[in-house]
C-alpha positions in Angstrom: 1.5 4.9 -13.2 -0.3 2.1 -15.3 -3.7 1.3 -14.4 -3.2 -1.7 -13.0 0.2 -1.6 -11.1 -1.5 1.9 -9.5 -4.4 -0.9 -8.5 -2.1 -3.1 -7.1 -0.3 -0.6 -4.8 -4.0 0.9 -4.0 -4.5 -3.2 -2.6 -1.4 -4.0 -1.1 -1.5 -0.7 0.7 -5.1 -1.0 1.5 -4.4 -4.4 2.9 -0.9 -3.4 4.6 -0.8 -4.0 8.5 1.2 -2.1 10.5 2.8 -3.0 14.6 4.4 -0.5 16.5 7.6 -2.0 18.0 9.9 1.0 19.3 9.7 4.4 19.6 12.1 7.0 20.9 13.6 10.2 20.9 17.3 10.6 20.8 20.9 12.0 20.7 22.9 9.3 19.9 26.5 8.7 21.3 29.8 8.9 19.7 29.6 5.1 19.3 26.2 4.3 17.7 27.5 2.3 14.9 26.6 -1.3 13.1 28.1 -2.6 10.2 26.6 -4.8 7.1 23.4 -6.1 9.7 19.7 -7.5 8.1 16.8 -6.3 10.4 13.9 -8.1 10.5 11.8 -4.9 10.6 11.8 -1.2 9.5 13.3 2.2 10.8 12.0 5.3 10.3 15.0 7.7 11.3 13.7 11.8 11.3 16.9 13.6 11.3 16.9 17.0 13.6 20.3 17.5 14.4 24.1 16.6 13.7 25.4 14.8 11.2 26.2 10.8 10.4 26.2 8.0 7.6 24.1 5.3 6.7 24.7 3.0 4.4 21.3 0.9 2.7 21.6 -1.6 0.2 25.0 -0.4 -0.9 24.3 3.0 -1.2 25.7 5.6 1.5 24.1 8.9 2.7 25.1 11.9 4.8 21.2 12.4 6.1 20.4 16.1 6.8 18.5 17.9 9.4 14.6 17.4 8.3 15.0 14.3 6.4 13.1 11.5 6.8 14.6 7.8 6.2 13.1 4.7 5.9 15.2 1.9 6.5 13.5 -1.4 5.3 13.3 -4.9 7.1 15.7 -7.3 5.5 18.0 -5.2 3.4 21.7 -5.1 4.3 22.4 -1.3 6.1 25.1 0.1 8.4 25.4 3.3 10.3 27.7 5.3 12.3 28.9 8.5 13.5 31.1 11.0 11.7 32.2 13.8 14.5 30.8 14.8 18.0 28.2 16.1 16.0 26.4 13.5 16.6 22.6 13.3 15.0 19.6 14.0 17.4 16.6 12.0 15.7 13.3 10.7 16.5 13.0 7.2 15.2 10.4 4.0 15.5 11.3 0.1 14.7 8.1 -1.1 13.4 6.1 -3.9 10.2 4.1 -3.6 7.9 3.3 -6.1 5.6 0.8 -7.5 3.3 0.1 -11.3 4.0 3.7 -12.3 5.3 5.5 -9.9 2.9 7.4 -6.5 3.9 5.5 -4.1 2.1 8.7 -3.0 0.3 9.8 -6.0 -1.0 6.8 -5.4 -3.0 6.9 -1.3 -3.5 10.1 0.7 -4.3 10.7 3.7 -2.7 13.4 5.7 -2.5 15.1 5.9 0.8 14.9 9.2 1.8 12.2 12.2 1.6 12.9 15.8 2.6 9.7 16.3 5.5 7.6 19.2 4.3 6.1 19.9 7.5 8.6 19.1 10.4 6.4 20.4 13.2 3.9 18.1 12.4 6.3 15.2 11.8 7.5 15.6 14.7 4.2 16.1 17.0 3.6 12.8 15.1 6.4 11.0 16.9 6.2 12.5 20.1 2.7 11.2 20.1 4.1 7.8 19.2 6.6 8.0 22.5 3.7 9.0 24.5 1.3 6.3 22.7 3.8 3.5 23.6 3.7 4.2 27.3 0.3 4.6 27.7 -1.9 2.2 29.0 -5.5 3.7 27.6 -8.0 0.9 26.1 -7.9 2.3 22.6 -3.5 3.4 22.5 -2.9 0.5 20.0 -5.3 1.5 17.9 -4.0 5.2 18.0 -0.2 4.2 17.7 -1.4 1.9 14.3 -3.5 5.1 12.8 -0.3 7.9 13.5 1.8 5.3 11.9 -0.5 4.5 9.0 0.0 8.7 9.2 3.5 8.5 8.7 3.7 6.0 5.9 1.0 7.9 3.8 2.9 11.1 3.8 6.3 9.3 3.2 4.6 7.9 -0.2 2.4 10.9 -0.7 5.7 13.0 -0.7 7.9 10.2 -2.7 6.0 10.7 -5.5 5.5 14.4 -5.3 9.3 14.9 -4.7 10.8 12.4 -7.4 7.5 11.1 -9.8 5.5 8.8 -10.6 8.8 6.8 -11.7 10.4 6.4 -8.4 6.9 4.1 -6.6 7.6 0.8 -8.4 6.6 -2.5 -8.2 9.1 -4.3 -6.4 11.0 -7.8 -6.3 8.7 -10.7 -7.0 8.0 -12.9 -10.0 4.7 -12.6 -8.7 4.1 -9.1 -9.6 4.5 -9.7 -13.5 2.3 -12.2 -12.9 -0.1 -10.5 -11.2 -0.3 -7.8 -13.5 -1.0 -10.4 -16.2 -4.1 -11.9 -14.5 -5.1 -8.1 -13.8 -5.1 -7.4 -17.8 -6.9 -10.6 -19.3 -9.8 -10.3 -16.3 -10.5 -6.3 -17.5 -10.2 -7.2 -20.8 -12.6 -10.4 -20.4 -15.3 -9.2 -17.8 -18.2 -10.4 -20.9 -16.7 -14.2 -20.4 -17.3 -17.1 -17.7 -13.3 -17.0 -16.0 -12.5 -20.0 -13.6 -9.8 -20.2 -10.8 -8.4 -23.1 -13.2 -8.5 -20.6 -16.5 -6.7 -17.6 -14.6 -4.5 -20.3 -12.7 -2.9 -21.7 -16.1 -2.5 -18.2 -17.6 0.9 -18.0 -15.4 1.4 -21.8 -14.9 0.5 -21.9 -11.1 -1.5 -24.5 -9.4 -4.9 -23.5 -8.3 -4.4 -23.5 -4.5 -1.3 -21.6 -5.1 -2.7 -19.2 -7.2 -5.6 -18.6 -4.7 -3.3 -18.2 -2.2 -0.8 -15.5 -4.0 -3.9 -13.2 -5.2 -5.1 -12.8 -1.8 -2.0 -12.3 -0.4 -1.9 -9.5 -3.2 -4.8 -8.1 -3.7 -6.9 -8.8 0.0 -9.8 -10.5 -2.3 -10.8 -13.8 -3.9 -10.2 -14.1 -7.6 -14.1 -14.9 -7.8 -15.1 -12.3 -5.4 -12.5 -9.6 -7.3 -14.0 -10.3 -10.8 -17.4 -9.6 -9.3 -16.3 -6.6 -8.0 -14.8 -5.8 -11.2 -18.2 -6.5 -13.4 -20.4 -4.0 -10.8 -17.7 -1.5 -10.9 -18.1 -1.6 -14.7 -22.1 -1.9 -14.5 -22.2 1.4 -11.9 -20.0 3.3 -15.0 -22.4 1.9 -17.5 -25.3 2.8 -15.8 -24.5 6.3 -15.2 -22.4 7.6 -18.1 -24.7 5.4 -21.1 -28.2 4.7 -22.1 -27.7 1.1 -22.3 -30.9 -0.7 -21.3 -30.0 -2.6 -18.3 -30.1 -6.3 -20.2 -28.0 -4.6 -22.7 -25.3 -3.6 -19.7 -25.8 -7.3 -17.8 -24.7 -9.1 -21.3 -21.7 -6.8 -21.6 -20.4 -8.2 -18.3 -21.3 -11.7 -19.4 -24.2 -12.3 -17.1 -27.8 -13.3 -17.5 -30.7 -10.5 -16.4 -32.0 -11.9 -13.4 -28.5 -12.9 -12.0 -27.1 -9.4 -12.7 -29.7 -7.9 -11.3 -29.8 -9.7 -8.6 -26.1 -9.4 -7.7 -26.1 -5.8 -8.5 -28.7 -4.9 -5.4 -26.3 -7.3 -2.9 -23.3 -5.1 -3.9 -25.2 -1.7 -4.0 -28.4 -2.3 -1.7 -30.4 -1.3 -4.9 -31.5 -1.9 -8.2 -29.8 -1.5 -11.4 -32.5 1.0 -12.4 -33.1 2.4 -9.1 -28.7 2.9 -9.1 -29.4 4.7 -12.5 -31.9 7.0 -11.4 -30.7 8.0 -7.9 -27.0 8.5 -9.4 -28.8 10.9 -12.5 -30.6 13.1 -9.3 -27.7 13.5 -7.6 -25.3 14.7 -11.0 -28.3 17.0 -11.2 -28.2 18.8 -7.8 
């Protein structure tokens, strides 16, 4: 993946929120069918038994025993049965977005991945089913980490099982121009950028294109730039000689402000950074 559409996936995903809605275990019945319907949320459908057909975006499948389907919120699917061999499945209804955006209306993903590990697939839904009736303090928080559990191996495997190729950026304009922002601040960390500079590069307002990048990307434009420049100074400072004046006018910044800034991200020094980083490479 490119550098900077892997960071955006890295921020959408580390900034993806994720509710529980329905959770069950079941053989369906001769007459579980829908036609041509638009959920408002995702499935995840673990195939154990039996057979069916779905039909997502146009596309059909036969699922198999030990598949695991997602079904995403707002795309056109059916289902139905096929013979009395009807599919036993575990399955959950559940979000997750990033801002007020499905998360795959921003990723692509295939629809399907064959589950590695079914056994622990499917201790991970029982304890979903179990999660959902329980009334302990802490069960939401548990049902949100075993589905974050889920949706990490689903992409872990995607990738694994088809490539790098098939986890795309998805859907909107907004991406593109995204990715654009993304390129000019790495290749412009040594100059003063504004809201109103990176704002014109793709011919949004300012609000609005405050508004998109945190939606995207979880951080201010201000606040990721910064971010940016001490990510760059920690490299510097560790892999170069540089002298430390020589590193803040790289990023653009006076001494004193640099150095300053440097020990609010990092709780130390520039030189202090430098010297503890050096100990520890030599352990």
């Amino acid at each position: 993946m490119e550098t900077n559409q892997s960071e955006l996936m890295r921020s959408y995903l580390a900034n993806a929120q994720v509710s529980l809605l329905m959770a069950s275990h079941t053989k369906v019945g001769r007459d579980w069918r829908d036609l041509d319907f638009l959920p408002e949320f995702n499935r995840f459908y673990f195939i154990r038994e039996g057979e069916g057909w779905l039909k997502i975006k146009g596309k059909e499948y036969a699922p198999k025993p030990g598949q695991l389907f997602w079904l995403p919120a707002g795309v056109e699917q059916s289902y139905s049965t096929v013979s009395d061999d009807t599919f036993r499945k575990y399955w959950c209804h559940f979000t997750v977005t990033v801002g007020d955006i499905h998360l795959l209306q921003l990723l692509s993903a295939p629809h399907f991945i064959e589950v590695p590990d079914p056994e622990w697939l499917e201790s991970r839904f029982r304890e979903l089913i179990e999660l959902m009736r329980s009334r302990e303090l802490a069960a939401p928080l548990r049902i949100k980490g075993v589905l974050y559990d889920i949706i990490s191996m689903y992409l872990d495997e995607t990738v694994r099982q088809y490539g790098d190729g098939e986890l795309q950026m998805a859907g909107p304009m907004n991406v593109s121009k995204m990715n654009t922002i993304l390129e000019y601040i790495d290749a412009h960390l040594s100059e003063t950028m504004t809201v109103e500079t990176l704002s014109k590069l793709v011919h949004f307002h300012p609000n609005y294109f405050m508004h998109v990048f945190k939606t995207m990307l979880g951080d201010s434009p201000i606040h990721y730039i910064n971010k940016k420049r001490m990510d760059k100074a920690r490299q510097l400072l560790l892999t170069t000689d540089q002298p430390v004046s020589e590193i803040a006018g790289v990023l653009g910044l006076e001494l004193y402000y640099f150095s300053r800034m440097f020990k609010k991200w990092t709780s130390m020094s520039p030189s202090e950074y430098r010297s503890q980083g050096r100990r520890t490479q030599n352990v």
